[in-house]
C-alpha positions in Angstrom: 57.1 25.9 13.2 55.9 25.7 9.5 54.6 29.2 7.7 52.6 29.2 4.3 55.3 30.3 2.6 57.8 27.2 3.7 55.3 25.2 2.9 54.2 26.4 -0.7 58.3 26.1 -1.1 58.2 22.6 -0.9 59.0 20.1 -3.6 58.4 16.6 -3.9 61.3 13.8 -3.8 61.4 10.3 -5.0 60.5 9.2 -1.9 58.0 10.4 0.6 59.7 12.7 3.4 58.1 14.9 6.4 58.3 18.2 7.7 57.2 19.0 11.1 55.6 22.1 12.8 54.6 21.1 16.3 53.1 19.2 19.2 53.5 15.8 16.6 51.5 17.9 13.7 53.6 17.4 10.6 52.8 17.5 6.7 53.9 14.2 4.8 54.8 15.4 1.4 54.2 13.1 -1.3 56.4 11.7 -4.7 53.5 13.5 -6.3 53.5 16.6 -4.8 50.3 15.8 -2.5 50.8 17.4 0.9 48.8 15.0 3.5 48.7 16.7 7.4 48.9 14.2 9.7 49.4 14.0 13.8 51.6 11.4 15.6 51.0 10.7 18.9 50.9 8.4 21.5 47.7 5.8 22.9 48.1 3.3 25.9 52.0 3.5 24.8 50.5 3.2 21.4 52.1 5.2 18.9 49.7 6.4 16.2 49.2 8.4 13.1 46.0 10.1 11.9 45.3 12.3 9.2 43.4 15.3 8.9 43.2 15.9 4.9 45.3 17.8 2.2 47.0 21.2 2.2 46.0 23.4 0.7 42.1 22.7 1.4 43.3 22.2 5.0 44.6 25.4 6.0 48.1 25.7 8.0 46.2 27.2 10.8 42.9 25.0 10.8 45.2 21.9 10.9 46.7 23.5 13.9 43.4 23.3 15.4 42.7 20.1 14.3 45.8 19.2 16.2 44.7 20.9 19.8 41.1 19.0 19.3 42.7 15.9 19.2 44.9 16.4 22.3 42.4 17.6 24.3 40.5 14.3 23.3 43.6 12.6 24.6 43.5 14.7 27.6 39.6 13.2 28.0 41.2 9.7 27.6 39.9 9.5 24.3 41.6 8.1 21.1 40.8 10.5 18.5 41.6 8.0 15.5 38.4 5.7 17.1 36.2 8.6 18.0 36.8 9.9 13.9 35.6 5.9 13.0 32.7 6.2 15.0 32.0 9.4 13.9 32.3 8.5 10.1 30.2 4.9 10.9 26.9 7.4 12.4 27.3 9.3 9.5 27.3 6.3 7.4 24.3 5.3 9.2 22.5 8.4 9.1 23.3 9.0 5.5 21.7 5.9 4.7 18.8 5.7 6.9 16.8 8.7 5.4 12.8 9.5 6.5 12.3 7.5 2.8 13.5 4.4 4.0 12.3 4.1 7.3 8.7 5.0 5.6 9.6 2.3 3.3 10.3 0.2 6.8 7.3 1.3 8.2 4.9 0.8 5.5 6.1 -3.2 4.7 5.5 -3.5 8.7 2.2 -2.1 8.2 2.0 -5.1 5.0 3.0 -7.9 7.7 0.3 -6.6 9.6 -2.4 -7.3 7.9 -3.9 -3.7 6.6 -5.8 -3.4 3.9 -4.4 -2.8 0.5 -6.1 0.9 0.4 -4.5 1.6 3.8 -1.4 0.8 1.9 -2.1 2.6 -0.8 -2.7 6.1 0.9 0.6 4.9 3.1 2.6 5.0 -0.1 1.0 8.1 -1.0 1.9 10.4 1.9 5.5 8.7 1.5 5.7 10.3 -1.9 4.2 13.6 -0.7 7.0 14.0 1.7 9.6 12.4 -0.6 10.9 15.6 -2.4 11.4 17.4 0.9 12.2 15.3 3.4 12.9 11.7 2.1 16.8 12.3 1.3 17.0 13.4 4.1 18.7 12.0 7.4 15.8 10.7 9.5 17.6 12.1 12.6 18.3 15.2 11.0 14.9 16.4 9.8 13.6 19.5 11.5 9.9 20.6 12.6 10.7 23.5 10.1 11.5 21.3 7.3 8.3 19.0 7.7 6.1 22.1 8.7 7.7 24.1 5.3 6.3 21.1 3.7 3.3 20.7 4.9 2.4 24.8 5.1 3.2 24.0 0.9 0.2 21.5 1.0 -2.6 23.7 2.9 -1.7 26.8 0.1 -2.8 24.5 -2.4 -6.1 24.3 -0.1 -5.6 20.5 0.7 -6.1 21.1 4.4 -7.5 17.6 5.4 -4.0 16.0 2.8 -1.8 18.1 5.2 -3.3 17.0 8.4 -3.1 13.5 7.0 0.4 13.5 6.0 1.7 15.0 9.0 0.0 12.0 11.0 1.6 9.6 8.5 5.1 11.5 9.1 4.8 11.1 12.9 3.9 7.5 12.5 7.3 7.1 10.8 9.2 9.1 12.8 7.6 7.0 16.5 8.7 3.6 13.9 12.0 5.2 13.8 12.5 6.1 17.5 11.3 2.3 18.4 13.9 0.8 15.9 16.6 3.5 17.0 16.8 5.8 14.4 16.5 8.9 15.7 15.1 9.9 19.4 12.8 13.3 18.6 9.3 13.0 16.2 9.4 16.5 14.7 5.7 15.9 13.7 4.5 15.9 17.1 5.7 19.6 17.7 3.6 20.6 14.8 0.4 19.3 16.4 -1.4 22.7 16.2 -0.1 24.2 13.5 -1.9 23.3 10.5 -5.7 24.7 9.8 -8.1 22.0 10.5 -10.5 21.1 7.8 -14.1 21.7 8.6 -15.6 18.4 8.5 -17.1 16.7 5.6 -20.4 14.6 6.1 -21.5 12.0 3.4 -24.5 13.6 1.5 -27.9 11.7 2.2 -31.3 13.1 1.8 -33.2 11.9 5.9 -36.8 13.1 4.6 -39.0 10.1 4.5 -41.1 11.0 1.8 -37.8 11.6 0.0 -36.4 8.8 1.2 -39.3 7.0 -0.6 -38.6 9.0 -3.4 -35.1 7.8 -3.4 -36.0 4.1 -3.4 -38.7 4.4 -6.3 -35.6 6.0 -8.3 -33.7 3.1 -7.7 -36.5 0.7 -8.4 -36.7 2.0 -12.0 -32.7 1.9 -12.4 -32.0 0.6 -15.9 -28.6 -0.9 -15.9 -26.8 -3.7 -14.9 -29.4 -6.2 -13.2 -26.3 -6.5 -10.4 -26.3 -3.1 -10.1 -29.4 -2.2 -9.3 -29.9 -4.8 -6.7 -26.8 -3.6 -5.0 -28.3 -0.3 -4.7 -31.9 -2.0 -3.6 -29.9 -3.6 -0.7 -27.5 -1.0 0.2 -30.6 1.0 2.3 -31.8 -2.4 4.0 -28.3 -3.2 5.2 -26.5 -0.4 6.9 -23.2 -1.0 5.5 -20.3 0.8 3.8 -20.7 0.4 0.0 -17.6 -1.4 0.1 -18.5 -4.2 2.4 -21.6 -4.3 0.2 -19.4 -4.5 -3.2 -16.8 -6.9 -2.0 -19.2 -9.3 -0.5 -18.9 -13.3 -1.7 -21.5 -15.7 -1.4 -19.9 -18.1 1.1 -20.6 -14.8 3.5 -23.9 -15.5 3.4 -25.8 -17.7 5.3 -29.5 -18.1 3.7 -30.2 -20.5 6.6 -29.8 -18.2 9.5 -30.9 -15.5 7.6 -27.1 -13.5 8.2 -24.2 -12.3 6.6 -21.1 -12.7 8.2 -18.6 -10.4 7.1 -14.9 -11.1 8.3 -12.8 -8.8 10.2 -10.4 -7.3 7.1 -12.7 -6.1 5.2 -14.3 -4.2 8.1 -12.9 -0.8 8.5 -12.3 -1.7 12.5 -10.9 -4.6 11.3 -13.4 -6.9 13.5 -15.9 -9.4 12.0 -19.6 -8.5 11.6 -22.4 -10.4 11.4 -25.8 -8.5 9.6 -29.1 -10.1 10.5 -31.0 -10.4 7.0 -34.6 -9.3 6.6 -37.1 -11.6 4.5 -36.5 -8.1 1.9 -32.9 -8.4 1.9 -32.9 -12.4 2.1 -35.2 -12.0 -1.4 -32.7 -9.7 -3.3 -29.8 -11.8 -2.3 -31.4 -14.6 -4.1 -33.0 -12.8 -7.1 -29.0 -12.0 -7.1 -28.3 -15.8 -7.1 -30.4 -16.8 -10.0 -28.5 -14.4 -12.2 -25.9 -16.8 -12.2 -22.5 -14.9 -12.1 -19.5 -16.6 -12.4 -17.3 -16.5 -9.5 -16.6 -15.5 -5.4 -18.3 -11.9 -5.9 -22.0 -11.3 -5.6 -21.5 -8.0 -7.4 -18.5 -8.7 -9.9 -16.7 -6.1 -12.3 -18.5 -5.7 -15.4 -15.6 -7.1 -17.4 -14.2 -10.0 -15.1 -15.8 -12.3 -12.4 -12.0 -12.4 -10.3 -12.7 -8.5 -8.9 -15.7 -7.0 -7.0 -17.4 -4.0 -8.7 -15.6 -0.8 -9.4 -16.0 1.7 -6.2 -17.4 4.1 -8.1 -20.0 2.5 -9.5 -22.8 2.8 -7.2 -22.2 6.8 -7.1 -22.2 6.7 -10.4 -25.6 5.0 -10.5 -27.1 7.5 -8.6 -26.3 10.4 -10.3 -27.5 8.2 -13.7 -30.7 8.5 -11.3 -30.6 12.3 -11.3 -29.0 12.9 -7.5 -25.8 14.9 -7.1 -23.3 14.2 -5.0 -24.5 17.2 -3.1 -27.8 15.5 -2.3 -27.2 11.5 -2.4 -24.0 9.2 -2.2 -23.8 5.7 -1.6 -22.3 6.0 1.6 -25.4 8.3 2.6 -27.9 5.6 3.2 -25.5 4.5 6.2 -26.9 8.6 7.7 -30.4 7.5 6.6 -30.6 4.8 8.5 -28.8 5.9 12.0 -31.2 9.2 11.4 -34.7 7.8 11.1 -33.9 5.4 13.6 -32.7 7.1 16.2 -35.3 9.2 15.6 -38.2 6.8 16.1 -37.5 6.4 19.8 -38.3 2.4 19.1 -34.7 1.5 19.1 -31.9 1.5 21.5 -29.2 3.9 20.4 -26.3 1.2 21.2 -28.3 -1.3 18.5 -28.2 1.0 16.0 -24.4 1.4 16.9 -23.8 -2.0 16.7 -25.8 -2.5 13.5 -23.4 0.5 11.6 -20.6 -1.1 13.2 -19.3 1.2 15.0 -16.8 -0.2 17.1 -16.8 0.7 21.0 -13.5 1.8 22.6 -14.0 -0.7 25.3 -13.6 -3.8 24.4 -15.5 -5.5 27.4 -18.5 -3.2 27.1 -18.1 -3.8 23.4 -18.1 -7.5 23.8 -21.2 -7.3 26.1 -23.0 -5.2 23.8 -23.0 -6.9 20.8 -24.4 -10.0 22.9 -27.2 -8.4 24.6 -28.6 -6.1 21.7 -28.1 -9.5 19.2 -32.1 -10.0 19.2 -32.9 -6.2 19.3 -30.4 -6.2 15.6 -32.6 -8.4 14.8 -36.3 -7.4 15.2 -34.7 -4.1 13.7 -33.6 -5.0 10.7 -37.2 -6.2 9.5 -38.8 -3.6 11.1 -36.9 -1.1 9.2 -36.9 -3.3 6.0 -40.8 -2.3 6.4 -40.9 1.0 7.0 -38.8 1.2 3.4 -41.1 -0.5 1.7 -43.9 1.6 2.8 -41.8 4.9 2.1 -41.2 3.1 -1.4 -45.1 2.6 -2.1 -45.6 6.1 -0.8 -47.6 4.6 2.1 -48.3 6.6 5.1 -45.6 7.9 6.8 -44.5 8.0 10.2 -44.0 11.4 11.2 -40.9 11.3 13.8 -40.1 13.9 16.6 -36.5 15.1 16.0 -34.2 14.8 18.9 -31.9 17.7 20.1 
């Protein structure tokens, strides 16, 4: 058997040469003086060498145990030199498939897919979030501590709804990565719990009638762009989200029918939508017409016809009008609407659904509802076209009881 001292004693030759200790372990001394440990033994009659690194970083006595791991893998019928290359390939693997690229992975899939290029956006977003944490990282190594240490860094800054928002982009990720076989846990899921949740955050709108009416005169006396001002005229009437309003192109519209047909991806459900048009709306969209803009867009950028208007714009507008974003947004009106309505008691509370767009979780009854209240939409959207013209002349108003 070798000691430390024998082998700190050795010298090197001109040729390579061996000296054994025990049980096959032997060190190969170099011309160079590089002492290599290896093991010979035999596989299936097989006789094989593998190494198990340099003396002195590999100790006398942990190459000794080196030695006894491998024959008790031979014991086990295994063949230590293929379980170390299998070993070496999953760390290969692992080492190369970090939580970075399999969000990279995930968020290209999400591309082939079809979502929209601000879903894609935030995507990338959250990716970089978790990037300086976790994205190095082995996707099959990260820890719920790790992503929660993260995460917990977010919500001190007071981003509670950001950390809620990555972590669900994170477990989105990590389900990609157990479908593809990268890894078999989603450490995101354990964390479901443990993050404060944000209190939630409604769009400002002001539901008063009479300042409703208010409201509309404001807008009526708006002073910018002539596109502008007609976008904020329509958005009340209509019941969308200001951006299906501002990315809206004319071959949409159907003057004929008196409907808009807006398709599926620029919904946020991603279905189509079709808007019945009252004689108010059907009048602004061709005042809009006459104005003779260049291009797809009804409301185009200021500076080129091949983009819709800026998002911000039409909040912008309204505080040029005097309203805060404490008391008015654009995406308010949308509240405005499905409030007074509902209030009046004249409309079924599926219609109004249906005319915000609120998609039903079943399908069939979803399917059957957009049929049957297809008239109601209808008769709605010029009744309520109405009743905001009268709140705009300061006309009498209906006095509504308030549910619940």
């Amino acid at each position: 058997m070798l000691t430390d001292v024998e082998i700190r004693a050795l010298k090197p030759s001109s040729k390579a040469y061996k000296r054994g200790d025990e049980k096959g372990l032997f060190l190969l001394v170099q011309p160079t003086g590089t002492l290599i440990w290896r093991l010979k033994y035999h596989f299936h009659g097989v006789e094989r060498t593998l190494s198990f690194g340099h003396y002195p970083e590999v100790t006398l006595k942990r190459a000794r145990e080196k030695r006894d791991e491998a024959r008790a893998m031979l014991a086990e019928g295994i063949d230590p030199i293929a379980d170390k290359r299998e070993k070496a390939l999953k760390a290969a693997i692992a080492a190369a498939t970090t939580f970075s690229v399999v969000a990279d992975e995930f968020i290209e899939k999400m591309q082939h897919e079809g979502k929209s290029p601000a879903t894609i956006k935030k995507a990338r977003w959250f990716r970089d979030a978790l990037h300086g944490s976790i994205g190095r990282r082995p996707i099959a190594e990260v820890t719920p501590h790790e992503l929660l240490d993260t995460l917990k860094r977010v919500e001190r800054r007071g981003h509670h709804e950001s950390a809620q928002r990555i972590r669900a982009f994170a477990g989105r990720v990590f389900r990609y990565a157990i479908a593809t076989l990268r890894t078999d846990r989603n450490p995101a899921d354990v964390l479901r719990g443990a993050l404060v949740v944000p209190r939630v955050k409604h769009h400002a709108a002001i539901l008063e009638p009479t300042a409703v009416g208010a409201l509309l005169r404001a807008i009526d006396g708006y002073s910018g762009r002539p596109e502008t001002k007609i976008a904020l005229q329509l958005l009340p009437h209509l019941f969308l989200r200001p951006g299906e309003l501002r990315k809206a192109e004319w071959s949409e519209i159907d003057f004929g029918a008196a409907i808009w047909r807006i398709p599926g991806e620029r919904m946020k459900m991603k279905q189509p939508h079709v808007v019945p048009l009252s004689s108010q709306s059907l009048r602004m969209l061709k005042a809009l017409r006459e104005i003779g803009n260049a291009g797809n867009f009804l409301f185009p950028a200021f500076h080129t016809s091949q983009r819709p208007m800026c998002e911000n714009t039409l909040n912008a507008s309204l505080r040029r009008l005097g309203y805060s974003k404490n008391e008015m947004t654009s995406h308010g009106f949308r509240a405005v609407a499905s409030t007074l309505l509902n209030e009046s008691g004249l409309w079924h509370p599926d219609a109004i659904e249906r005319a915000l767009a609120h998609q039903d979780r079943d399908h069939v009854r979803s399917a059957y509802h957009r049929g049957t209240h297809w008239a109601e939409r209808v008769r709605m959207a010029q009744w309520w076209s109405d009743y905001l013209d009268d709140l705009r002349k300061g006309g009498e108003v209906l006095v509504f009881r308030r549910l619940g």
